[in-house]
N, C-alpha and C positions, 0 to 999 in steps of 0.2 A: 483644753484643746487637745484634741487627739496627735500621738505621733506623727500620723501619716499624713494631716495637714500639713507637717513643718516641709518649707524650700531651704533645704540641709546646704549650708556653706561649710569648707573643709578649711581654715586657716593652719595655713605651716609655717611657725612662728619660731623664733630665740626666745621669746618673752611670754610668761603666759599675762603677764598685765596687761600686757598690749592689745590681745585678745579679751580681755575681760570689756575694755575700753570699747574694742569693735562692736561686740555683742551687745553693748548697753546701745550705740549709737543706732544699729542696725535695729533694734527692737524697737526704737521710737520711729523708725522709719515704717517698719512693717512687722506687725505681731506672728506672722507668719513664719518669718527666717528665723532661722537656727544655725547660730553658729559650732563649728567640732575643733578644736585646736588641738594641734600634733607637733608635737617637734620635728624636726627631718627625719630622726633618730628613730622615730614611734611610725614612720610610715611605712604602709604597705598595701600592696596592688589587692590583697583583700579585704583591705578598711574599706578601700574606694567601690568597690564594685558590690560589696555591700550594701552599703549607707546610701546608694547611690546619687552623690552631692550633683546639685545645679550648678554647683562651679566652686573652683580651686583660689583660693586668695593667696599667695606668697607675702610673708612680711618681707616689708622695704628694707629693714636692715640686714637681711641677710648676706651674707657675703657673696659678690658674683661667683664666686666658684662654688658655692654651692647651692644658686641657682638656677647654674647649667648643669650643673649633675641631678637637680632632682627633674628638670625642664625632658634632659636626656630621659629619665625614667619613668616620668611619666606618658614619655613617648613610646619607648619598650612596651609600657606595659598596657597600650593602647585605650589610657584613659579619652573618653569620650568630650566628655563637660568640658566648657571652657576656662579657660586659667588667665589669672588677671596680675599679671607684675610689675608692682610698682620699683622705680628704679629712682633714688637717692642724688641730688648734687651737690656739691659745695655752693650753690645758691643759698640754699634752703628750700629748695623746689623737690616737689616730687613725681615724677611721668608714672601716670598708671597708664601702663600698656599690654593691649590683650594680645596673645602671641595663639589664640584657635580659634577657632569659627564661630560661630554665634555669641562671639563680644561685643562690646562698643566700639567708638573710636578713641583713639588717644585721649588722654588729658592730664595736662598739665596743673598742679595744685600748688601752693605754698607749704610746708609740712602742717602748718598751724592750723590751718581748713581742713588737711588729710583726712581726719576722722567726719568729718561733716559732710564730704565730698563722694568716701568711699561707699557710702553705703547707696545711693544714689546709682554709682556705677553698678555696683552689685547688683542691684534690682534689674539694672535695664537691659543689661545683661542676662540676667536672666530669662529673663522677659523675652528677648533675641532670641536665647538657646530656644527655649519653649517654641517658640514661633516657628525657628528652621526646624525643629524636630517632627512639629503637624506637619509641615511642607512635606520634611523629608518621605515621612509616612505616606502622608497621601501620592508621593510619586512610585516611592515603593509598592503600595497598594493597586495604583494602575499599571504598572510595568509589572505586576504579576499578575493581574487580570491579563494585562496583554499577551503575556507569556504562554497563559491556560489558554485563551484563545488561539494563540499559534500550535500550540500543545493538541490543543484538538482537531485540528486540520491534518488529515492523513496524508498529505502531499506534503513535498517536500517545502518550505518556507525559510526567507532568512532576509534580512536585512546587510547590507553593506556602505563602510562611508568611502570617502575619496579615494584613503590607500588601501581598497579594496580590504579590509579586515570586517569582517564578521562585525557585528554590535547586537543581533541579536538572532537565534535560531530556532529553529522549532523539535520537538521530540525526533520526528524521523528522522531528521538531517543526523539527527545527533547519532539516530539509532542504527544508520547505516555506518555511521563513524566508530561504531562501536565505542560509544563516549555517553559522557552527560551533557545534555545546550550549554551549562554552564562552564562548559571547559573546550566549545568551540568558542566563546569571544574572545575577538581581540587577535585569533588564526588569520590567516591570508584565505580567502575563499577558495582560490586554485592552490590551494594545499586538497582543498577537498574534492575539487573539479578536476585539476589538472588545466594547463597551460593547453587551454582548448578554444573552440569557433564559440561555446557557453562564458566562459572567462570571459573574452573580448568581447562577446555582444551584450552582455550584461553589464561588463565597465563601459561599453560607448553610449549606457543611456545619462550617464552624463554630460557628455556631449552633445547629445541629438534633446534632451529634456522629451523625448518624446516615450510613451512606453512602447515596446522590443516582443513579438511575439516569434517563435521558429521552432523549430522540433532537430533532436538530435540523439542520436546512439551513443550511452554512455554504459559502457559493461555490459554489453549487448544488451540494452533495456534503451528501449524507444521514450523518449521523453517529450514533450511538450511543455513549452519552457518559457513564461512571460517575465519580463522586468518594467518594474513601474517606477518614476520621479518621484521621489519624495520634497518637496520644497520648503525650504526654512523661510522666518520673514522679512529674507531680504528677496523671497523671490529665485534665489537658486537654490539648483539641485544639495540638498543636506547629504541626502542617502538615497539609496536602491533596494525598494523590495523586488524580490527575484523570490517570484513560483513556480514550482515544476510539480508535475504530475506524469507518471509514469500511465504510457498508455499504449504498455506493448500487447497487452490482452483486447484491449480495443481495436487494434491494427490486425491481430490478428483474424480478429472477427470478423472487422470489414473485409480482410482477404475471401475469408472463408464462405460471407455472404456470397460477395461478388460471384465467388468461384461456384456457389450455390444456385446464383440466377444463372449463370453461364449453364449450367445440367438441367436444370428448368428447361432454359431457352431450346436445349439439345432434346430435350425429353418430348417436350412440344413439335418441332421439325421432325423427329423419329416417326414421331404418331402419324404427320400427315405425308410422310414417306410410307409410312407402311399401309397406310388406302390408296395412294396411289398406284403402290404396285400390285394391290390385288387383283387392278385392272389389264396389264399386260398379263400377269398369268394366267388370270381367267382366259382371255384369249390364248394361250399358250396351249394351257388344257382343251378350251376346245376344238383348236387346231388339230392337237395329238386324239382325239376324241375321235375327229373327223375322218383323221388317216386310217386309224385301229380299223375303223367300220370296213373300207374301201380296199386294203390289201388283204389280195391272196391270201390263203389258209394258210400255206406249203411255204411263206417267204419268214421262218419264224425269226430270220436274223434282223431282220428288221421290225419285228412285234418286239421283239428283245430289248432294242433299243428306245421303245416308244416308251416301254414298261419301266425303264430309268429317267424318262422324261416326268413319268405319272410320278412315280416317287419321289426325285428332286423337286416337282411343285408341290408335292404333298409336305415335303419338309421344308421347302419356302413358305407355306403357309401357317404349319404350326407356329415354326418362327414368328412370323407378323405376328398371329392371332396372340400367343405366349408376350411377344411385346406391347399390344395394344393393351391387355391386361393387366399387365403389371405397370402401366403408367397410366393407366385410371383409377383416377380417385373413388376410393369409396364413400356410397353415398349414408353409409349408417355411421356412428359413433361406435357402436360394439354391434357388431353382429355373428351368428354363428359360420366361423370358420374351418372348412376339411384342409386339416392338417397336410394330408398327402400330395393334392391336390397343387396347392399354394407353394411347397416345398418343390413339387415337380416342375414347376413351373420357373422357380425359380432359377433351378440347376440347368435349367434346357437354354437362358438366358448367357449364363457363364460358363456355359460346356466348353465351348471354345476354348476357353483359358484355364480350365482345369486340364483337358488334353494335350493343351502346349507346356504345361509344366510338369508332362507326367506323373499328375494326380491322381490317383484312380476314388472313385466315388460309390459308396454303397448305403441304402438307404434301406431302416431295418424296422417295420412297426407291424405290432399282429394285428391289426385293424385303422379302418381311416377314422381315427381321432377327430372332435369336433372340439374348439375350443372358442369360449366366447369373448372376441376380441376386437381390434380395429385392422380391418384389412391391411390399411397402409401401413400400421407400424408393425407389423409381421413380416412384412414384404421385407422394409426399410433394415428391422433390424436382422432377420436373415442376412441379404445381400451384405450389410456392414463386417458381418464376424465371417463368412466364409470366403470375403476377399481379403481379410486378416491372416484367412487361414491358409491363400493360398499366397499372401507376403512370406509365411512362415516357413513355406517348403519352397524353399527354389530349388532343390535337387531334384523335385517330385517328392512324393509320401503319399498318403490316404486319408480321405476325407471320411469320415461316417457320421451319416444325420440320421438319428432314433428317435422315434416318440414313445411314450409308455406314460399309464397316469402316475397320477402323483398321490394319494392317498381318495378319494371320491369325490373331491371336487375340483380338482388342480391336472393338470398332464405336462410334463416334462418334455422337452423339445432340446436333445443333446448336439450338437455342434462340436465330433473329435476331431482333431487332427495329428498327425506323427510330426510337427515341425518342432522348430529350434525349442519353444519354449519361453515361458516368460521366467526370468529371476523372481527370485524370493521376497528381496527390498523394488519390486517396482509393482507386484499385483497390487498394494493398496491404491496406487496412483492410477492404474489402468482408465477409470470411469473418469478421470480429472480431464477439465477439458484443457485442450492444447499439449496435453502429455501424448509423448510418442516417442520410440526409439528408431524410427526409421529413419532414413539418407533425408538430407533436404530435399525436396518434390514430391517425396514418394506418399507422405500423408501428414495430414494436416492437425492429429492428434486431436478428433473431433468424432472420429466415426463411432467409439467404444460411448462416448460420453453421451452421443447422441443416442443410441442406442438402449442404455440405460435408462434416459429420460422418457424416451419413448413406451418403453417395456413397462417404469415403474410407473408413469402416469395412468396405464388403461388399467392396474389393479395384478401386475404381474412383478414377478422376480429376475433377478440376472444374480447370477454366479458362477464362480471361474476356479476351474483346478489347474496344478498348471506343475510342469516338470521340466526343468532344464535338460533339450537334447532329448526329450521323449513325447512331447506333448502337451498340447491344450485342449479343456474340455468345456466351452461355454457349455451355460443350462439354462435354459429359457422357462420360468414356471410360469403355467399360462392359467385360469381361471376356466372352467369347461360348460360353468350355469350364468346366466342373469342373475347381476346381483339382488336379492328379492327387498 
């Protein structure tokens, strides 16, 4: 029979007879067990963890005081296996008593049976340890499946019992703690939370047994935050799972939709504002039309006057006509776009607020550029970067929008300006969405990203130069053929 069959007993004897006696008795019991005898003298915490015995036998004669010194060291040295001590009376009796887990119960023997009796316990014992060890295993085994599964949930996850400590956590919890999960158990949870509206309404789901849904700002991070009953089988609450999911990028979204249909809604009302008043000024003009004809040749101070009539509707209607334009969708996916055209249009939109910021604007191309693209996300990303650019100059500075191609099939669309500048460590973030350095109201940290997307979806490029206190240079690379 091979080694590795043998269930290894470790006997710590005064006698080796005594051991010879055991071994014979245990062998008629089960061909399997092997017994090891050691003196006290000969043992050590790498015999055991070697050999790795089923269990420890202490000989009964041993003297109490050195069966709590080796009791002590086998405890130091964190043996596993069960240990079975038998303890001697002036009866003639002998108590074999297990003092670690997966033994038997007591029993009591006459010495004269000892040998007849002990092997018997040895076995079922055995047998016990074996038993809790699958258990153990298999709990071990689920509580680390459970673990992977909590491990893979990117939101925050944890379980808690009555006195609020931890019992079991998940990777992020852990990784916001800058910890390992296995060294949040057994913490207070509001060591983690803090002594907050989260702490309290997470411990009252043992009170309410009901589960707890609410949202809360923690480290300026918007969370939404459930705690669920857990029930043992008496029917109360055991523990508290508590899930949180940070959903500040969500919130911000929703704002920024909202804030989105709100410009829609405005964009829509503009339009039927702007047919409507095409109809007082049509009257306007033909009033002034009317008069022109019927005065005097000789009255020129009042032609004078009519002739700033003519011009103010003539520049109320560009207006309209430049804003009915630019909030019409275009009806192509790519079509050919004049560059010049679309950009003039754009500025005559925002002139207004380039002139209140003493901006001055100069627009520089040795021809009108055709570039083939989507109306709206030209428009869109234009507008986006030159009211960036006109964030970046509050003292006033100078705008300049160039076109020139880009090697024969590309044209460039430059976007300068003389303002503050973007830093060094924040151009990689620019295109991220929700990234901005402006005041709270002033932007939503949405416009660069949207812009990006838009540009790089129809087959074009965005890139950015950028100088602290001198300036930024967007570069728009546009595509100028159908792609064949």
């Amino acid at each position: 029979m091979m080694e590795g069959a043998f269930q290894k007993v470790l006997l710590l004897k005064s006698d080796c007879e005594q051991a010879d006696l055991i071994e014979e008795k245990l062998s008629k019991v089960n061909s399997k067990l092997q017994i090891d005898a050691l003196r006290l003298s000969e043992y050590t915490a790498e015999t055991v963890s070697k050999n790795n015995y089923k269990t420890i036998v202490l000989d009964y004669r041993l003297p109490k005081q050195d069966v709590s010194a080796i009791l002590a060291q086998l405890k130091k040295d964190r043996v596993l296996a069960p240990i079975i001590v038998p303890f001697g009376n002036d009866n003639g009796e002998i108590l074999i008593k297990a003092v670690k887990h997966g033994a038997t119960d007591d029993v009591v023997v006459h010495e004269k049976d000892y040998l007849t009796v002990l092997p018997q316990v040895i076995q079922k014992t055995i047998d016990q340890y074996q038993l809790d060890i699958c258990w153990r295993n298999l709990i071990l085994n689920s509580k680390r499946k459970l673990q992977n599964t909590f491990d893979a949930i990117t939101d925050i996850i944890f379980q808690i019992n009555h006195k609020s400590e931890i019992t079991m956590a998940n990777r992020t919890l852990a990784n916001l703690c800058h910890t390992q999960p296995e060294k949040l158990i057994g913490r207070k949870f509001y060591e983690v939370f803090g002594q907050s509206h989260t702490a309290a309404s997470i411990v009252s789901t043992f009170r309410t047994c009901e589960p707890i849904n609410f949202e809360e700002t923690i480290n300026g991070e918007i969370y939404e935050i459930r705690s669920y009953p857990v029930f043992g089988e008496n029917g109360k609450v055991e523990l508290v799972t508590a899930y949180c999911k940070n959903v500040t990028e969500k919130k911000h979204l929703e704002k920024s939709l909202i804030q989105s249909e709100k410009l829609a809604a405005i964009g829509l009302l503009s339009s039927g504002i702007a047919h409507e008043l095409r109809n007082p000024l049509n009257i306007i003009e033909t009033a002034r039309y009317f008069m022109s004809e019927f005065l005097p040749v000789e009255d020129q101070e009042m032609r004078d006057k009519l002739e700033i009539i003519r011009k103010n509707i003539q520049r109320a209607s560009s207006i309209i006509n430049n804003l009915l334009e630019f909030s019409c969708n275009s009806q192509q996916e790519r079509e050919p776009i004049h560059l010049r055209q679309i950009i003039e249009n754009t500025i005559s939109l925002i002139g207004k607020q380039l002139s209140s910021h003493n901006i001055d604007f100069s627009f520089v191309s040795a021809e009108d550029y055709v570039a083939y693209f989507n109306a709206d996300s030209i428009k869109q990303a234009l507008l986006n970067i030159i009211i960036n650019a006109i964030h970046a100059m509050p003292n006033g500075g100078r705008l300049t929008i160039s076109v020139e191609p880009y090697g024969r099939d590309f044209v460039n669309v430059r976007i300068a300006d003389t303002g503050v500048g973007i830093p060094e460590e924040n151009l990689p973030h620019i295109f991220t969405p929700f990234f901005t350095t402006k005041e709270v109201g002033v932007g939503t940290g949405l416009g660069l990203f949207v812009t990006h997307v838009l540009i790089e979806r129809e087959g074009g490029k965005v890139s950015v130069q950028s100088q602290v206190n001198e300036g930024t240079t967007f570069t728009l690379t546009l595509p100028r053929f159908k792609e064949k």
